[in-house]
C-alpha positions in Angstrom: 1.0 -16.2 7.5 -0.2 -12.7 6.5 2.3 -11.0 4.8 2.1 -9.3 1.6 -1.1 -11.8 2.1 -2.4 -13.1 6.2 0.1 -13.4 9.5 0.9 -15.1 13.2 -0.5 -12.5 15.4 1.6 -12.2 18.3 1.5 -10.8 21.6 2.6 -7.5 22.3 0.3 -4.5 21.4 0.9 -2.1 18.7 2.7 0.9 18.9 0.9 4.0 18.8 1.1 7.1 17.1 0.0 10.5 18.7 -3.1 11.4 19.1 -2.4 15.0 18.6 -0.5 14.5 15.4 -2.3 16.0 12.2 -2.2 13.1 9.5 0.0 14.3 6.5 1.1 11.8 3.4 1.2 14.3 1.1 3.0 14.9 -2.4 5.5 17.5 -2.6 6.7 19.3 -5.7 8.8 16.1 -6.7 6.3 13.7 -6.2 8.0 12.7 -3.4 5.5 11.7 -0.5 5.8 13.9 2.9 4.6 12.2 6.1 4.0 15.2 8.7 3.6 13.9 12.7 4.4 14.3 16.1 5.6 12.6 19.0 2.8 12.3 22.1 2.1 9.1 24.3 -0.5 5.7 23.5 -3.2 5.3 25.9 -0.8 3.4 28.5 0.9 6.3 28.7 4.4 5.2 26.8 6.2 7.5 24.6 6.6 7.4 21.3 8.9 7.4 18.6 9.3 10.9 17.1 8.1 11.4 13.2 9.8 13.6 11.6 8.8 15.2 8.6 10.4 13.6 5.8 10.6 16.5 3.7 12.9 18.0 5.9 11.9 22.0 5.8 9.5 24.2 7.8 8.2 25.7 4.3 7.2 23.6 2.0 6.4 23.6 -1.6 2.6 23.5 -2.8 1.2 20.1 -2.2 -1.5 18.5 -2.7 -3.3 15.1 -0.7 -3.2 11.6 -2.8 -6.3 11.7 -3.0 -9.3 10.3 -5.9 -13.0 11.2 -5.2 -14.0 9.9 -1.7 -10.8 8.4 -0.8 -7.3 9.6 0.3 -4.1 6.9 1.1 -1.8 8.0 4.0 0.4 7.0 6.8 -1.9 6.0 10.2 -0.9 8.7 12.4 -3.0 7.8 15.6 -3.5 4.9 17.8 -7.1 5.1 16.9 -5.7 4.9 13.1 -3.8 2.0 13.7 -6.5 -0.4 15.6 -8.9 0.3 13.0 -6.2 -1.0 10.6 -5.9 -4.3 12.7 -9.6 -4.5 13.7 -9.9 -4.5 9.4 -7.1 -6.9 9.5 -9.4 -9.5 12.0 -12.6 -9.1 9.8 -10.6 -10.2 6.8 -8.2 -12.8 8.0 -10.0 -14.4 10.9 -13.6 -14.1 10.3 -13.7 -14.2 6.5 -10.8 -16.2 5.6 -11.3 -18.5 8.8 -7.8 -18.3 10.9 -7.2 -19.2 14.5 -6.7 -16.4 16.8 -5.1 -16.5 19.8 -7.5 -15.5 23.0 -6.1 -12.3 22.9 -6.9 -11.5 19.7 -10.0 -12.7 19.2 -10.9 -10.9 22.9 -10.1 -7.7 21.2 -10.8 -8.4 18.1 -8.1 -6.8 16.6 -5.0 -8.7 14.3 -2.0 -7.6 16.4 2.2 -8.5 16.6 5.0 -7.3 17.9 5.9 -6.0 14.4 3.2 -3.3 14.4 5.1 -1.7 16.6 7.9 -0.9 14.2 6.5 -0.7 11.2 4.9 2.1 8.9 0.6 1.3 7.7 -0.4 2.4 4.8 -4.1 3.4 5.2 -6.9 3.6 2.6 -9.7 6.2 4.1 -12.7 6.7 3.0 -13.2 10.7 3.6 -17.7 10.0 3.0 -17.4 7.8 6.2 -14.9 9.4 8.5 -11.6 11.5 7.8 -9.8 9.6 10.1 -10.1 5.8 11.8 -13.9 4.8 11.3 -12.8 5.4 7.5 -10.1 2.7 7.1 -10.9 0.8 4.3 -7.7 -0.5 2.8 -3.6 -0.9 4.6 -0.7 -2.3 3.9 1.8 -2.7 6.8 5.6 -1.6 5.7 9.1 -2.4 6.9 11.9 -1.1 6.3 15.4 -3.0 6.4 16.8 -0.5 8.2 14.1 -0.3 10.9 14.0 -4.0 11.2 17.8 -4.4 11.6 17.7 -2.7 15.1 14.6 -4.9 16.1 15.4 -8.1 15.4 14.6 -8.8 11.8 11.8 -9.3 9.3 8.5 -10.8 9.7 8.8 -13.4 6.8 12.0 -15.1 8.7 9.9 -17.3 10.8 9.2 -19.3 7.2 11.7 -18.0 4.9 16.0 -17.9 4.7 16.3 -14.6 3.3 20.0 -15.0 3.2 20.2 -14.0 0.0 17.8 -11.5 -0.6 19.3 -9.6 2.7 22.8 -9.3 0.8 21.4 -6.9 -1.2 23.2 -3.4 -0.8 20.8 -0.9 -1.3 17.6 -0.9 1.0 14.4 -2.8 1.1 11.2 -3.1 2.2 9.1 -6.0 3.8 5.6 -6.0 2.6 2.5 -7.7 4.9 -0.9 -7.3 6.1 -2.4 -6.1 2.9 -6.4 -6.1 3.1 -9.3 -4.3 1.8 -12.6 -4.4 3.6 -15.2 -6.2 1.8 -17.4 -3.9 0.9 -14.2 -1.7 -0.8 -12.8 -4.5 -3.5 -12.9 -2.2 -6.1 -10.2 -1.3 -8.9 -10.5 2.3 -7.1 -9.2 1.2 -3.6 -6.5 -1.0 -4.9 -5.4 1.9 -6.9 -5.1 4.2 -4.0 -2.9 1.6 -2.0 -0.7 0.9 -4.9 -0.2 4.6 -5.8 0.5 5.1 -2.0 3.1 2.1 -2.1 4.9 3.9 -4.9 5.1 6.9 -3.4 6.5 5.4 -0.3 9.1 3.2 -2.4 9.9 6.5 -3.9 10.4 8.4 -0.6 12.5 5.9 1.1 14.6 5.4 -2.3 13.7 1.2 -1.8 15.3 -0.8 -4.1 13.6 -4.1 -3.6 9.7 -5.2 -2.3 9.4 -8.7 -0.7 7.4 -10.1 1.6 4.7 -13.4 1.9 1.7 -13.7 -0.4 -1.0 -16.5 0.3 -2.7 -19.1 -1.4 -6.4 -19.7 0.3 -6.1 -23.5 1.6 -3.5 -25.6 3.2 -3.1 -28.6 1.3 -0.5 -28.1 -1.5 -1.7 -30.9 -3.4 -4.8 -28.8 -4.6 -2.4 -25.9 -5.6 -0.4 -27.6 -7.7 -1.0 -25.8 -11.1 -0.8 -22.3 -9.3 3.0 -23.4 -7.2 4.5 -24.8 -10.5 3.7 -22.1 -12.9 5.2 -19.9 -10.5 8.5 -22.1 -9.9 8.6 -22.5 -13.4 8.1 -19.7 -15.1 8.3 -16.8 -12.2 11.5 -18.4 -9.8 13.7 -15.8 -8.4 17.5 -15.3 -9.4 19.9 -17.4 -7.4 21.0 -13.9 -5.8 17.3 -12.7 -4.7 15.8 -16.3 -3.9 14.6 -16.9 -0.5 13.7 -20.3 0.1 11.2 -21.8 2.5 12.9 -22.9 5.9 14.0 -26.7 6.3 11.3 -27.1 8.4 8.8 -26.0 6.2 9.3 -26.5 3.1 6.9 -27.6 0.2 8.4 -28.5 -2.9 6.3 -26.2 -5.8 7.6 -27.7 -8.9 5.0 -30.9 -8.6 4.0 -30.7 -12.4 5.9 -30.2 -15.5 5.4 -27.4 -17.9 3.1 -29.7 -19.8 1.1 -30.9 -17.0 -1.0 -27.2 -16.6 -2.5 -24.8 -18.9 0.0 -21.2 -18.1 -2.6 -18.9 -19.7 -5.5 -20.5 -17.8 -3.3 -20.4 -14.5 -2.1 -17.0 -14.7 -5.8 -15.8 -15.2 -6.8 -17.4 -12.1 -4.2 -16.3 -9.6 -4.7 -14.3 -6.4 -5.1 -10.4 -7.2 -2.4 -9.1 -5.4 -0.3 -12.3 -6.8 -0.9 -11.6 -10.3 -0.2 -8.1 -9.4 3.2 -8.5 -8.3 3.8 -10.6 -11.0 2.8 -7.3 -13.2 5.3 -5.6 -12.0 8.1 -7.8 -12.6 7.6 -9.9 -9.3 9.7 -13.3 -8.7 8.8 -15.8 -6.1 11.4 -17.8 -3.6 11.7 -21.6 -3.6 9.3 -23.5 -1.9 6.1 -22.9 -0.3 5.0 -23.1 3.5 1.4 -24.5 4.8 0.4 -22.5 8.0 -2.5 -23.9 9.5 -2.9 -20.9 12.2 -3.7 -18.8 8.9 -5.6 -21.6 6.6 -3.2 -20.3 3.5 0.1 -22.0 1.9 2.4 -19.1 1.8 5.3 -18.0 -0.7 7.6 -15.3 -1.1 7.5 -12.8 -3.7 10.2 -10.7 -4.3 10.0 -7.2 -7.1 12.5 -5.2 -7.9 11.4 -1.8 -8.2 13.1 -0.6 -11.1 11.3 -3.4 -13.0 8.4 -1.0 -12.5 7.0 -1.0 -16.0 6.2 2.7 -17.7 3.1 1.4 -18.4 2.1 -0.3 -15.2 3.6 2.9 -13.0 1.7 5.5 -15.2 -1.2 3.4 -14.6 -1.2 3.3 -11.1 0.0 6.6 -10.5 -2.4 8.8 -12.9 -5.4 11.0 -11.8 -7.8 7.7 -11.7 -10.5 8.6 -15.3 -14.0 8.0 -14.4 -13.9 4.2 -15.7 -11.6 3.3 -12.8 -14.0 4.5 -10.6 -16.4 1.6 -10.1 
């Protein structure tokens, strides 16, 4: 399942931004991100939703593009945007990491759900091959609580019981889909997306990040290190744990303390796991196999405020020429 790792591609095609719209993710005086669009029509002809612009005035103050070197992080703002997105999406999850696509997808070689159509992408671009979609090299797909309220939910409810996590008062934000092509798995590129996640956890005033992260593999057995440091030593609060559905659930706690070396684990844990964890990142109870994506999934849960000085500062700085390569 590709959540804030791989997920079930579905049927219904994305929803499309206008082509006409200038593409604008932009930081304002604040430091506050401003996303500029339009509404226009896809290329069936539907309309689409209307954008507003965040900032909410006609003048703003200075801004300037997130931007480092070569590279800029903003909203997809086009249709053309968002298939490239989901065409990076296939090479990742179905042709490098092996999952099973449906015969639509892999006719059109594009990773698409129904929950594109509802939800904001986050788009690395590299500006030295293309300022718009032949330059997506990194995205993160977004969604809102209050978006997904009016549509039927979150993605990670077809594994998880977020029961829990969804009595939370202030909002919150699914994450899914992250990937970076291969050619682009630098400290640079994961930079850009992370500083563009802040920014958009800033905007939206999000109080909590959750979503699926994957393991590589579907037996459990050979994961069992990596599931019960995390249930040990990483396990959500009763209040913010999601656990794994009934019909799904793996048990993660199949070794003591004393039957895995933490340090050794920890070192050797997915990225964007380790990442989370970084950040002050919990995980739900239990794990889920899902054989469509070849991954064991989990939830992760971070609370934003947990943001450490240290860890925002350096995600969120002008990028020094060491974190360049």
């Amino acid at each position: 399942m590709a959540g804030m790792g791989p997920a079930t591609a579905g049927r219904t095609q994305a929803a499309r931004r206008s082509a006409n719209a200038e593409p604008g993710f932009l930081l304002d005086a604040h430091g506050g991100l401003c996303h500029t669009g339009s509404a226009g029509r896809g290329p069936c002809g539907q309309r689409l939703p209307v954008r507003p612009r965040i900032c909410g005035v006609e003048n703003y103050p200075e801004v300037e593009p997130l931007a480092f070197n070569n590279f800029r992080v903003r909203l997809a703002e086009t249709p053309a945007e968002l298939e490239a997105s989901q065409a990076l999406r296939y090479r990742v999850f179905y042709e490098e990491m092996q999952a099973s696509p449906s015969p639509e997808v892999r006719s059109q070689r594009r990773d698409f759900d129904s929950f594109d159509d509802i939800c904001d992408h986050l788009l690395v671009i590299d500006e030295s091959r293309s300022t718009g979609a032949e330059g997506v090299v990194g995205t993160y797909r977004l969604l809102r609580r209050s978006i997904a309220l009016q549509h039927g939910g979150f993605y990670s409810e077809q594994e998880f019981d977020l029961s829990a996590l969804l009595r939370w008062e202030g909002e919150i934000v699914e994450l899914g889909r992250s990937c970076v092509d291969t050619g682009y798995r630098s400290r640079s590129v994961m930079q850009m997306l992370w500083r563009g996640l802040a920014e958009y956890v800033r905007l939206h005033d999000l109080e909590l990040m959750f979503g699926c992260a994957s393991f590589p593999g579907t037996d459990p057995a050979q994961l069992a290190a990596q599931l019960s440091y995390l249930h040990h030593y990483h396990l959500a609060p009763p209040a913010l744990r999601p656990r794994a559905l009934a019909r799904h659930y793996v048990a993660m706690g199949m070794l003591p303390p004393s039957g895995f070396d933490a340090k050794s684990v920890l070192a050797n844990l997915p990225p964007l796991i380790k990442g989370y964890l970084r950040v002050g990142g919990f995980v739900g109870d239990g794990a889920v196999v899902d054989h469509q994506f070849n991954t064991t999934d989990i939830s992760v849960i971070v609370k934003t405020d947990q943001l450490s000085d240290k860890y925002d500062k350096h995600y969120r700085r002008a990028s020094s020429p060491a974190d360049s390569n």
